[in-house]
C-alpha positions as CSV (number, residue, x, y, z in Angstrom):
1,X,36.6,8.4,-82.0
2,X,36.1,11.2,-79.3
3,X,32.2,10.9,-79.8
4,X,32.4,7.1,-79.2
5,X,34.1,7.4,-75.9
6,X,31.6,10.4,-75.1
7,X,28.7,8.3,-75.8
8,X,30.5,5.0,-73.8
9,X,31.0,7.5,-71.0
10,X,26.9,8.5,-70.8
11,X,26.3,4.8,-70.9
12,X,28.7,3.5,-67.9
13,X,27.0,6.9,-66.4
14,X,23.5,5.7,-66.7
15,X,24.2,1.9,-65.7
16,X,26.1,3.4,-62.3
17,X,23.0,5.5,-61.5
18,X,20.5,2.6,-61.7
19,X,22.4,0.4,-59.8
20,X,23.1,2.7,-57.0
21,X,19.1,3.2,-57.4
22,X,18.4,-0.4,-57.5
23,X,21.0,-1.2,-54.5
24,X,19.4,-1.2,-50.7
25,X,20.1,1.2,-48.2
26,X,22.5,0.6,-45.7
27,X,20.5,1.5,-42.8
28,X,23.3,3.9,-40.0
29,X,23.0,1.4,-36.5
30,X,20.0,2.8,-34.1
31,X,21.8,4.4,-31.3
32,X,21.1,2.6,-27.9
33,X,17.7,3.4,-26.5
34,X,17.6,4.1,-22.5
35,X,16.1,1.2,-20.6
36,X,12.3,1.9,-19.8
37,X,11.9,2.5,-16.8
38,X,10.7,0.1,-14.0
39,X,7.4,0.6,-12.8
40,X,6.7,1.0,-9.5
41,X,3.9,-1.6,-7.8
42,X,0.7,0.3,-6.5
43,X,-1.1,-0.7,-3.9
44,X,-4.8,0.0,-3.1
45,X,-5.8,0.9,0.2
46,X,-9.0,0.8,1.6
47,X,-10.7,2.5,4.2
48,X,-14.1,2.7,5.6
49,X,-15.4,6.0,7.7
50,X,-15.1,3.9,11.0
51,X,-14.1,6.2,13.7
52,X,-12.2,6.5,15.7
53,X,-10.5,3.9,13.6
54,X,-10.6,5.9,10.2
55,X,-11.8,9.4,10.3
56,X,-12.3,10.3,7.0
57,X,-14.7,13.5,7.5
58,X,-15.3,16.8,9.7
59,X,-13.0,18.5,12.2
60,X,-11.0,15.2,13.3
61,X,-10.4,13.8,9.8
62,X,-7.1,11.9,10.3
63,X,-6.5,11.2,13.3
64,X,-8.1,7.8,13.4
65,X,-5.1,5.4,15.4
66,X,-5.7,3.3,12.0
67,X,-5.2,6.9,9.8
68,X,-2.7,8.0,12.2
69,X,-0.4,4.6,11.2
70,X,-1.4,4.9,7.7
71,X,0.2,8.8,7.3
72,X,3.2,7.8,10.0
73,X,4.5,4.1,8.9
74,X,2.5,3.2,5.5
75,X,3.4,6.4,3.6
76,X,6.4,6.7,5.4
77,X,8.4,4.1,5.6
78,X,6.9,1.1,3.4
79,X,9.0,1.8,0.7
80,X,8.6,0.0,-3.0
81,X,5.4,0.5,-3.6
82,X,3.1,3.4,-4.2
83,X,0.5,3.7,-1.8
84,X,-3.2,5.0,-2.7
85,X,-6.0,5.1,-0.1
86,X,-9.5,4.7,-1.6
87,X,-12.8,5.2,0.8
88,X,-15.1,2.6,0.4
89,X,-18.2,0.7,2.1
90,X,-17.3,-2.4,4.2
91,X,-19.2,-4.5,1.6
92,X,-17.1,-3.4,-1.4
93,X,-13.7,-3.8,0.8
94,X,-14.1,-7.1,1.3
95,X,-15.1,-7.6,-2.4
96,X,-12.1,-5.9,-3.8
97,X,-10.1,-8.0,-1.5
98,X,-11.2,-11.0,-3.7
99,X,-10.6,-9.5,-7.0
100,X,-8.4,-6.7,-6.9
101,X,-4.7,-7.9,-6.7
102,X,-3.3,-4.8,-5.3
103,X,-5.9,-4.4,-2.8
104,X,-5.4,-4.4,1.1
105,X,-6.9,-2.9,4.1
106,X,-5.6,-1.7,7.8
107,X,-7.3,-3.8,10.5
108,X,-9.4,-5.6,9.0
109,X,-10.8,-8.5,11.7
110,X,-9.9,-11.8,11.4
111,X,-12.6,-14.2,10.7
112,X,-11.8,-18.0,9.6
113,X,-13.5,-17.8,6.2
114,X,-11.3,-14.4,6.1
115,X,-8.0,-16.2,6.4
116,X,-9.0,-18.8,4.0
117,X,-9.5,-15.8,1.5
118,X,-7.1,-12.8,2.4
119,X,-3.2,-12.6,3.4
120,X,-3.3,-11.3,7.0
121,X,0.3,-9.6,8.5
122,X,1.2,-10.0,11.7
123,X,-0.8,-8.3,14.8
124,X,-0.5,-4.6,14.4
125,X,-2.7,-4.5,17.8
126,X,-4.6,-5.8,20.7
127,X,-8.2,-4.5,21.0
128,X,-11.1,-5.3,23.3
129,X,-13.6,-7.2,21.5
130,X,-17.0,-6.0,20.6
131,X,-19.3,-5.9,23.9
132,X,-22.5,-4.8,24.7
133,X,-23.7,-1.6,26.0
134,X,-26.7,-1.3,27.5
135,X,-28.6,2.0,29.6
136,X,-27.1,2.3,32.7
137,X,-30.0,2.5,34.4
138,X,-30.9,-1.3,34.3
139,X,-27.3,-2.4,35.2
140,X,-28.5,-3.4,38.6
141,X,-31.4,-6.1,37.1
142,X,-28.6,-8.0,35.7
143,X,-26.7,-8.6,37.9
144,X,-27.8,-12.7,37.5
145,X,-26.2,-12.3,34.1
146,X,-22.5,-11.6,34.9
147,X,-19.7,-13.6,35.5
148,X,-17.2,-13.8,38.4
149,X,-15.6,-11.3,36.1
150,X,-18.5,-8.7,35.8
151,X,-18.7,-10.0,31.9
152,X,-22.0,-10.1,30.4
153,X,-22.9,-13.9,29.4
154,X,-24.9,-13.1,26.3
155,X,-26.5,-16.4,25.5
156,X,-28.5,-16.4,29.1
157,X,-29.0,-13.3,28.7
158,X,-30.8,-13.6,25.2
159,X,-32.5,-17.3,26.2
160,X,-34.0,-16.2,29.6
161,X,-35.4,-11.9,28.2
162,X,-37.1,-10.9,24.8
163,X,-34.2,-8.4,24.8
164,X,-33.5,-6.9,21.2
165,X,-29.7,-6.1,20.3
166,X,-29.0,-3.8,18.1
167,X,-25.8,-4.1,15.7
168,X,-24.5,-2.8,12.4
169,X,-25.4,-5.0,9.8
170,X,-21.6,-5.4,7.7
171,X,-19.8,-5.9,11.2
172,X,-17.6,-9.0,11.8
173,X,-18.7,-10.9,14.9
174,X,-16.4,-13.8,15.5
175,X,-17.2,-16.3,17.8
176,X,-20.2,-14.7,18.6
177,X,-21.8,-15.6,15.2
178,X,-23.3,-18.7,16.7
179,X,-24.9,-17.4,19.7
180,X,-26.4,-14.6,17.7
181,X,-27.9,-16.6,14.9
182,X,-29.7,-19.0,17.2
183,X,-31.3,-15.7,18.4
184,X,-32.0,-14.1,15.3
185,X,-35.4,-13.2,16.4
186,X,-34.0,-10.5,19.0
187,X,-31.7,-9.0,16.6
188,X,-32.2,-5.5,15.0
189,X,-29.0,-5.5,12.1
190,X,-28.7,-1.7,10.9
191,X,-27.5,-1.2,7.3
192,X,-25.9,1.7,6.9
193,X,-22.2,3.8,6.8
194,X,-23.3,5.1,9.6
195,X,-24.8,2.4,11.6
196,X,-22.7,2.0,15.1
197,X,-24.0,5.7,15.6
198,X,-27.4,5.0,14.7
199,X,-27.9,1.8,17.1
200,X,-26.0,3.4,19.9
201,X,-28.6,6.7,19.9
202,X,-31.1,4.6,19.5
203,X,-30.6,2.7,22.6
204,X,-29.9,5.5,24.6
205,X,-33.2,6.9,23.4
206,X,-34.8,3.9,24.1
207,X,-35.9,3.7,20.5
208,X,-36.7,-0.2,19.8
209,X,-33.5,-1.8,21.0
210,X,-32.4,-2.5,24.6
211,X,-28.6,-3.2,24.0
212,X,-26.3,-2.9,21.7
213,X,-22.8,-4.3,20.2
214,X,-20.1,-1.8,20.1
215,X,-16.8,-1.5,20.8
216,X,-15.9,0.2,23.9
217,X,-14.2,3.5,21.9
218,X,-17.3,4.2,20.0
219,X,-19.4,5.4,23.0
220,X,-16.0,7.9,23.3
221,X,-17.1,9.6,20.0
222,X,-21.6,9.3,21.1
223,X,-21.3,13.6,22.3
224,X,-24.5,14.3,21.2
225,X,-26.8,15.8,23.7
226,X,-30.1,14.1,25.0
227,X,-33.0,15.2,26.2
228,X,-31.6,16.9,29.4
229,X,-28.9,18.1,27.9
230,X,-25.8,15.8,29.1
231,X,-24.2,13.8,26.3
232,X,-25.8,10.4,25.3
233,X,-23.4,8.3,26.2
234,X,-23.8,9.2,30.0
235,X,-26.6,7.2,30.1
236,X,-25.3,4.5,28.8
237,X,-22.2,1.6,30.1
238,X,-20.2,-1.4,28.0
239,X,-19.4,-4.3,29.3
240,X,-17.3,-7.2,28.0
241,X,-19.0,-9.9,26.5
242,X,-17.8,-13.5,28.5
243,X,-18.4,-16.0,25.2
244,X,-15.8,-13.3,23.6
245,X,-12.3,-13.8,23.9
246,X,-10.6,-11.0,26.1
247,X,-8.1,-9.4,23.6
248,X,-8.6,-9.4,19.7
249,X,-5.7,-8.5,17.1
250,X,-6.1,-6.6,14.2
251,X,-4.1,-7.3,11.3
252,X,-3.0,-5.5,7.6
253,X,-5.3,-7.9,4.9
254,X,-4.4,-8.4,1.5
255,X,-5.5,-10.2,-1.4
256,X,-4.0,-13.2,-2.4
257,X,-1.9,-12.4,-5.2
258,X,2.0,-11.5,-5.6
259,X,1.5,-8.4,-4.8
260,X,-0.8,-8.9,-1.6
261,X,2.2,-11.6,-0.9
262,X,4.9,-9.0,-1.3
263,X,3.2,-6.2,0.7
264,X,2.1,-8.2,3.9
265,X,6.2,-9.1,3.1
266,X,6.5,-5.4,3.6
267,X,4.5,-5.2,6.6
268,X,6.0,-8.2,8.6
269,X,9.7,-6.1,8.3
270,X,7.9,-3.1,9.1
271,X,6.1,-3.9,12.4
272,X,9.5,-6.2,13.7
273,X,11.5,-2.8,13.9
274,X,11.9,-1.5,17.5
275,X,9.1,1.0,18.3
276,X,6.7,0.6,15.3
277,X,3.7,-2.0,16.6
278,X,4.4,-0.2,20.0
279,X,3.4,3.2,18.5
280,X,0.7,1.8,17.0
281,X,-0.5,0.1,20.2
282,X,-0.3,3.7,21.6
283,X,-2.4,5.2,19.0
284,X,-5.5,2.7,19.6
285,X,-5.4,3.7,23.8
286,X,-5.5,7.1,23.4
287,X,-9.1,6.4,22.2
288,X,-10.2,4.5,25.2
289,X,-12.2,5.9,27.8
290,X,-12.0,5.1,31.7
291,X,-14.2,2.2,31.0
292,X,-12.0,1.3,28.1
293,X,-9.1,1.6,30.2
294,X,-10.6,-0.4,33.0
295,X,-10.9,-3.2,30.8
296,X,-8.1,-3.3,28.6
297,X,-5.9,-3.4,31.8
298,X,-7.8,-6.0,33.9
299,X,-7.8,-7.8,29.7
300,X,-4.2,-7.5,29.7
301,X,-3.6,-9.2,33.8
302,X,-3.1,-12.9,34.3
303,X,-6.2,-15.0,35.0
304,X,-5.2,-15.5,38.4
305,X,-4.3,-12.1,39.5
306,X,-8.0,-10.6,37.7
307,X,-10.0,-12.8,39.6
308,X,-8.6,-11.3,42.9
309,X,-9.8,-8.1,42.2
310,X,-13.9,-6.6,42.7
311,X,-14.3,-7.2,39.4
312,X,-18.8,-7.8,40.0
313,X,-18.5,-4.3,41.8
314,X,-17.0,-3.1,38.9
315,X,-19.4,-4.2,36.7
316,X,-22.1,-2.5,38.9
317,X,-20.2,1.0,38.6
318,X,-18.5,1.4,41.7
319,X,-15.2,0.8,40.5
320,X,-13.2,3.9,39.1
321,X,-13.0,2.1,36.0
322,X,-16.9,2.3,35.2
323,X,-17.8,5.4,37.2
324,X,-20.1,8.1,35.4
325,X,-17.6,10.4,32.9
């Protein structure tokens, strides 16, 4: 009898052990994972060696008025996103603006064909337009050419001389666009990084061109020596074109995407606190010579009250404003 129940016992022993083998596991509950954690949005921004704009090499690397706002208000207070800067060619600038969605740029120029592609902020500055600089030494021949002003008028200028104008190939040129390319013939475009530099020494040298377009801050930056020893931009004077408008503004661009959307957002809040689009405005003068100066102010004056003043003696260099440096 006790050998029956012992071998019962093995076999309810044996059926227990295969069904606990044969039952699934009861899986113990995960414990809560953390929430990932939310990414912040980057944002590409490009910057071409433009100086005094961007200064991205030598002694005076950063302190560009365009760096200078970049370090001060885009790093520093444009919070929610993180901020790269990327140096790149004018040409590849504009094509990442069309394809990357995270890509924007500090003051680029505003162009019609530009707004229809890019997301432009509000004005982060005035500026004088591009103008044209041309050897002091025949200021006094063209005289026939200025306005009541002491503006250049381009378009006689180019129909009634075989003059040749140097310019840098990549640059923006606005409403001057369509006097230029019925003149195409006199035009000498410069491809390179360094081209404003390049046309500028070129005309003071009296190497091929005889004027220029430039903005008024890059003869500031021409210290080179010539021939006798005083800088190169002695020899030379810019004038305010009169087909150009007086004052441009220059803008934050963006691509058109959510995130070029949400950082000219950004911008917008940014440059409608008290003090910030001053600041910048400040950073852009400092750049300006006398002649810059001169112009900016007279720029700046209603129509009525610039008129009044010697403006075509100006132009001729007797004014403070356009005396020798």
């Amino acid at each position: 009898m006790n050998e029956a129940w012992r071998r019962y016992g093995m076999a309810m022993g044996w059926l227990l052990a295969a069904w606990l083998l044969a039952a699934p596991a009861v899986a113990e509950p995960a414990p809560e994972s953390a929430p990932a954690p939310e990414l912040v949005p980057s944002v590409r921004w490009y910057a071409a060696d433009f100086p005094p704009a961007f200064i991205l090499k030598g002694e005076l690397r950063g302190r560009g008025y365009y760096d200078r706002f970049y370090a001060q208000y885009i790093l520093g207070e444009l919070a929610g996103f993180e901020h790269r800067q990327l140096s790149a060619s004018p040409a590849r600038i504009l094509r990442d603006l069309n394809v990357v969605p995270e890509a924007c740029a500090l003051g680029l120029g505003k162009t019609a064909e530009r707004e229809r592609r890019y997301r432009y902020s509000a004005p982060l500055l005035t500026y004088l337009p591009l103008g044209l600089v041309l050897r002091r030494a025949e200021l006094p021949g063209l005289q026939a050419f200025l306005d009541a002003e002491g503006r250049v008028r381009l378009e006689p200028l180019l129909e009634q001389s075989s003059r040749r104008i140097g310019l840098a190939k990549s640059r923006a040129l606005g409403s001057l666009d369509v006097i230029l390319g019925r003149h195409e013939a006199q035009l000498v475009p410069i491809a390179s990084l360094s081209a404003s530099p390049i046309v500028l020494r070129m005309l003071a040298l009296n190497r091929g061109i005889d004027a220029a377009l430039a903005y008024s801050f890059e003869l500031t930056l021409l210290n080179e020596p010539g021939p006798g020893g005083k800088p190169l931009r002695e020899d030379l004077i810019w004038l305010p074109i009169a087909e150009e408008p007086d004052l441009q503004t220059g803008h934050v661009a963006c691509a058109r995407s959510p995130r070029g959307e949400a950082v000219i957002a950004a911008v917008d809040a940014l440059l409608a606190r008290p003090g910030v689009a001053k600041a910048m405005q400040a950073y852009y003068e400092e750049w300006l010579d006398e002649t810059g100066r001169h112009w900016f102010a007279l720029a700046r004056r209603p129509a009525e009250q610039r008129l009044a003043e010697p403006a075509r003696a100006a132009a001729t260099g007797k004014s403070a404003g356009l005396s020798r440096p």
